[in-house]
Structure formats: structure tokens, C-alpha cells
C-alpha positions in Angstrom: 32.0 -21.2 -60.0 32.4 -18.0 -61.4 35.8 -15.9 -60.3 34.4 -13.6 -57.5 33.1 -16.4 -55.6 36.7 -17.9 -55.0 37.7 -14.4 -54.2 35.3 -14.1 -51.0 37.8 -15.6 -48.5 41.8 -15.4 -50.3 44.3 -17.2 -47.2 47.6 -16.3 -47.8 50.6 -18.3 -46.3 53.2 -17.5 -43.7 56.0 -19.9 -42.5 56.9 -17.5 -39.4 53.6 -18.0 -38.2 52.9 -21.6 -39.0 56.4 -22.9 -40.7 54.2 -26.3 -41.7 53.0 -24.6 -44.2 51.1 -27.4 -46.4 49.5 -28.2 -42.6 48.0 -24.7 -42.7 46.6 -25.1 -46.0 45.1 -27.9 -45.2 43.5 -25.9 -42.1 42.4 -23.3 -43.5 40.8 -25.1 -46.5 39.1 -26.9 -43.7 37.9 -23.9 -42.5 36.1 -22.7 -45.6 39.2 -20.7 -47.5 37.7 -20.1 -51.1 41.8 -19.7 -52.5 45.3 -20.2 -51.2 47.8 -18.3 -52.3 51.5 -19.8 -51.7 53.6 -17.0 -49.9 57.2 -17.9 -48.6 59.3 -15.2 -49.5 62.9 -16.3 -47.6 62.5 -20.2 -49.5 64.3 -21.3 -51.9 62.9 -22.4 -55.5 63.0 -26.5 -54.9 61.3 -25.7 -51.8 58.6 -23.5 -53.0 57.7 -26.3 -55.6 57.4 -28.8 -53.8 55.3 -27.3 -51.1 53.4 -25.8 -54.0 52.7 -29.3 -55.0 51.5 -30.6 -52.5 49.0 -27.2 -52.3 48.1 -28.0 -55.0 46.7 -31.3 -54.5 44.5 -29.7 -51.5 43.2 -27.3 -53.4 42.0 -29.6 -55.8 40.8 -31.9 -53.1 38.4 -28.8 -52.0 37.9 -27.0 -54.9 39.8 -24.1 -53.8 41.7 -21.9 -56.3 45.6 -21.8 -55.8 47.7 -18.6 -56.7 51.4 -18.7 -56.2 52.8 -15.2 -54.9 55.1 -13.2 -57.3 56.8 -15.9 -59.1 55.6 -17.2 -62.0 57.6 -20.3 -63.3 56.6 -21.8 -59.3 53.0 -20.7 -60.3 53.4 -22.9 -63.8 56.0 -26.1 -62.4 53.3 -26.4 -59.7 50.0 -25.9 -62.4 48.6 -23.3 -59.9 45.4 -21.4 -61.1 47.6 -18.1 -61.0 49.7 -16.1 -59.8 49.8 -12.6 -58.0 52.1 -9.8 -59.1 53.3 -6.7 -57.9 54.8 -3.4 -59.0 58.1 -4.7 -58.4 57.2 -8.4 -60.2 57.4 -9.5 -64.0 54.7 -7.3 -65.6 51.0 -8.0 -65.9 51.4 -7.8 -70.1 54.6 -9.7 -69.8 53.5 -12.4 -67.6 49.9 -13.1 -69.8 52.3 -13.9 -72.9 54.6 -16.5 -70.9 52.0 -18.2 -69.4 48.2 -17.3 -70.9 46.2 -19.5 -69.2 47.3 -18.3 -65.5 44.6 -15.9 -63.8 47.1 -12.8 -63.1 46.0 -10.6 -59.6 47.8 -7.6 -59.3 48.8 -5.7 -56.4 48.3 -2.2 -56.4 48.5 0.3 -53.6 46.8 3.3 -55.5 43.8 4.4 -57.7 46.7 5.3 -60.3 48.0 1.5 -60.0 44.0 -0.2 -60.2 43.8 1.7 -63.2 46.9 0.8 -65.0 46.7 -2.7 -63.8 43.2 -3.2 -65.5 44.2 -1.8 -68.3 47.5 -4.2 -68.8 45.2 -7.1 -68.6 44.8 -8.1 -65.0 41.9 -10.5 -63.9 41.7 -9.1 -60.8 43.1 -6.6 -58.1 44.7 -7.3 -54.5 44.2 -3.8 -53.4 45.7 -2.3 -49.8 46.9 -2.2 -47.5 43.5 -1.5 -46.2 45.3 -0.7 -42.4 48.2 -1.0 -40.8 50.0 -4.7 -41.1 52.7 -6.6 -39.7 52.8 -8.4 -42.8 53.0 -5.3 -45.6 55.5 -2.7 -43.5 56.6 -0.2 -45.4 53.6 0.2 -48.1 50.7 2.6 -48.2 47.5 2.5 -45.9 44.8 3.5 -48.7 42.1 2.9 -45.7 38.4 2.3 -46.7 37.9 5.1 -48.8 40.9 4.8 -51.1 39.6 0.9 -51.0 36.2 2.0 -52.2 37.6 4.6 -54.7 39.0 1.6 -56.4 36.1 -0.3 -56.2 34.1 2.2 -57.9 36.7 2.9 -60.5 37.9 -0.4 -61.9 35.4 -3.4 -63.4 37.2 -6.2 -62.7 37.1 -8.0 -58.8 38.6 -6.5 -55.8 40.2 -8.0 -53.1 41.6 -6.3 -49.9 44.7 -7.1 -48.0 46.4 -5.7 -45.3 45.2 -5.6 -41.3 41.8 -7.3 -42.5 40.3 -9.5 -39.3 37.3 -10.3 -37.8 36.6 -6.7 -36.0 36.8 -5.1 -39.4 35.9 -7.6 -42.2 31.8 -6.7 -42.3 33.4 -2.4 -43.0 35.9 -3.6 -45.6 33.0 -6.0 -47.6 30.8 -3.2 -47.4 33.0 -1.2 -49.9 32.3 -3.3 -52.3 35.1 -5.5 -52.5 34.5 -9.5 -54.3 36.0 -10.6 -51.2 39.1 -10.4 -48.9 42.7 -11.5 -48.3 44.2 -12.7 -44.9 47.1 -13.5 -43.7 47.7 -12.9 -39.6 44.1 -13.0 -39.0 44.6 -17.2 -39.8 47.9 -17.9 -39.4 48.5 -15.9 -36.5 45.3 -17.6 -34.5 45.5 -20.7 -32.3 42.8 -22.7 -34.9 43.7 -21.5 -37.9 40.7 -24.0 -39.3 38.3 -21.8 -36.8 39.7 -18.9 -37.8 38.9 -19.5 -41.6 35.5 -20.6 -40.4 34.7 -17.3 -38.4 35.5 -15.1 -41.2 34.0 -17.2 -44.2 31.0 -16.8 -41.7 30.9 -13.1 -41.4 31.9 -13.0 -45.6 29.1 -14.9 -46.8 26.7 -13.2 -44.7 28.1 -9.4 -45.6 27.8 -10.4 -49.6 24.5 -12.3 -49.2 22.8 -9.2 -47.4 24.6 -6.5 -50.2 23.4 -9.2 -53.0 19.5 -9.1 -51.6 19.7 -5.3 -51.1 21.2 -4.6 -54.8 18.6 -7.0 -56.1 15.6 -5.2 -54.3 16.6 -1.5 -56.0 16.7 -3.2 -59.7 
């Protein structure tokens, strides 16, 4: 399966919204989550691992891909796919020569940051936030049009983050985005299996229909 198709539907973790967090992996996976990334910024290393291990036995078991948020020796003692970094993480070049075979998403929160992130080697981009979120206070809100500026600019996948949900997936796919990145909109529902569901739903038909237009003007 090629990269952008495990991009379409990236669930993020969040112990303050569902503290078992292998559970909600396994719910979400359920649901139709085409990656997991491992998020659980106030645990400690040991802890991280062996949740991450256990991950990553589920995303095996559904053929998910599994990136480990900003730390990359949890990303490589749990053999996750990859890892995402942001401006404040180890560097893009810096983390390709300590672990080369980890697919590297970077972060960015600007045009000037796609760019440079592309250029140091990233496979591909977690751009946002895309609106307002309770789960990225305190960085930019590029809305859609700085989202589709960086679609447009960079040739590597896009994947937005921040206040994405089922009211304004079908807008943000539309830019052109590979897929998107949740976080509240799963963890944060009362199913977070249904959740997953509802959204891979309204993905798969947004990139299906932008697939069959694209193909009909070549």
C-alpha cells in the first residue's frame, strides 16, 4: 500500500481523554484508522515503550502504520514505522541518519516550515493547525488556505491536524490534503470505534470523488 493511503485517516492518542490508551487503539483501528500515532506527552519512557509495544502488535494485526510522537529511540525500542517531529524535536536530517529506515513526518505550522522540511528529507508533512484546538493551544491557525498553500507548494503527502471533525473533514480533503489527523474528534467521542468509522466514511468518499474528477480532466 502505497504511503498516502495510510495517511487518509492518522488517529492520534490521548490518555486525558481515554487513559487506556492501547484500548483506544484497538478502537479506533476497529473503526477503520489507516495509522496510529503514539502520543502521551506527561509518560514516562518505560511507560511509553511498553504501551508502544503493545500498539504495535495491533497495528500489525490490522495493517495499520504506527508513528511514535516526537521521540525517536521509543519510535525504534518499539520498531514503529516512524516517527513524527517537530520544530522543537531532534532534526529531520539528524533523525534520518540515527535511524534510516523510520518514515519521518514533520510538523510544520507555516509555508516557510513545509518548505524547509521537504527539503531536509521529510516523507511527509503534518501541517496545521487547520482551526482552533484544545489539543495544539498556543500554535498558529494556518486555516484552509494556508493548508492549501502548502499543498500546492510541497510534493510530498499532506496531512492536517488541528480542530479536524466530522462538520469539516469533506472542506479540509478538498484542499488536497493525502488524508487527515485526529485526535478529540475520536478520543473525545462516546464510540471511539464509530467515530473512526464515521470519518474513514466521509474520507474515502471525499478522495474517491477528487480521484474520479482528476482522472476525467487527463
Amino acid at each position: 500500500m502505497r504511503l498516502e493511503n495510510h495517511l487518509r485517516l492518522l488517529v492520534l492518542t490521548e490518555p486525558k481523554l481515554r487513559p487506556d490508551v492501547a484500548e483506544s487503539v484497538r478502537e479506533a483501528l476497529e473503526g477503520g484508522a489507516t495509522s496510529i500515532q503514539l502520543r502521551m506527552k506527561e509518560a514516562s519512557t518505560r511507560q511509553m515503550i511498553e504501551v508502544g509495544l503493545e500498539i504495535r502488535r495491533l497495528t500489525r494485526e490490522y495493517g495499520a502504520l504506527y508513528f511514535v510522537d516526537d521521540r525517536v529511540d521509543v519510535a525504534l525500542a518499539c520498531k514503529a514505522d516512524g516517527v513524527q517531529l517537530g520544530p522543537d524535536d531532534m532534526p529531520v536530517e539528524t533523525a534520518r541518519e540515527v535511524a534510516p529506515n523510520l518514515l519521518i513526518g514533520a510538523s510544520v505550522y507555516s509555508l516557510e516550515e513545509a518548505l524547509k522540511a521537504e527539503k531536509a528529507g521529510a516523507d511527509f508533512l503534518g501541517a496545521g493547525s487547520v482551526y482552533p484546538s484544545p489539543t495544539k493551544q498556543g500554535v498558529p491557525v494556518i486555516g484552509l488556505d494556508g493548508l492549501r498553500l502548502i499543498v500546492n507548494a510541497v510534493k510530498i503527502p499532506v496531512v492536517a491536524i488541528g480542530g479536524v471533525n466530522e462538520s469539516n473533514a469533506l472542506e479540509v480533503l478538498e484542499t488536497g490534503v493525502a488524508g487527515i489527523a485526529v485526535v478529540s474528534a475520536v478520543m473525545g467521542a462516546p464510540s471511539a470505534k464509530e467515530a473512526t468509522s464515521r470519518l474513514r466514511s466521509i474520507v474515502d468518499k471525499a478522495l474517491a470523488a477528487m480521484q474520479k474528477a482528476s482522472s476525467r480532466h487527463e
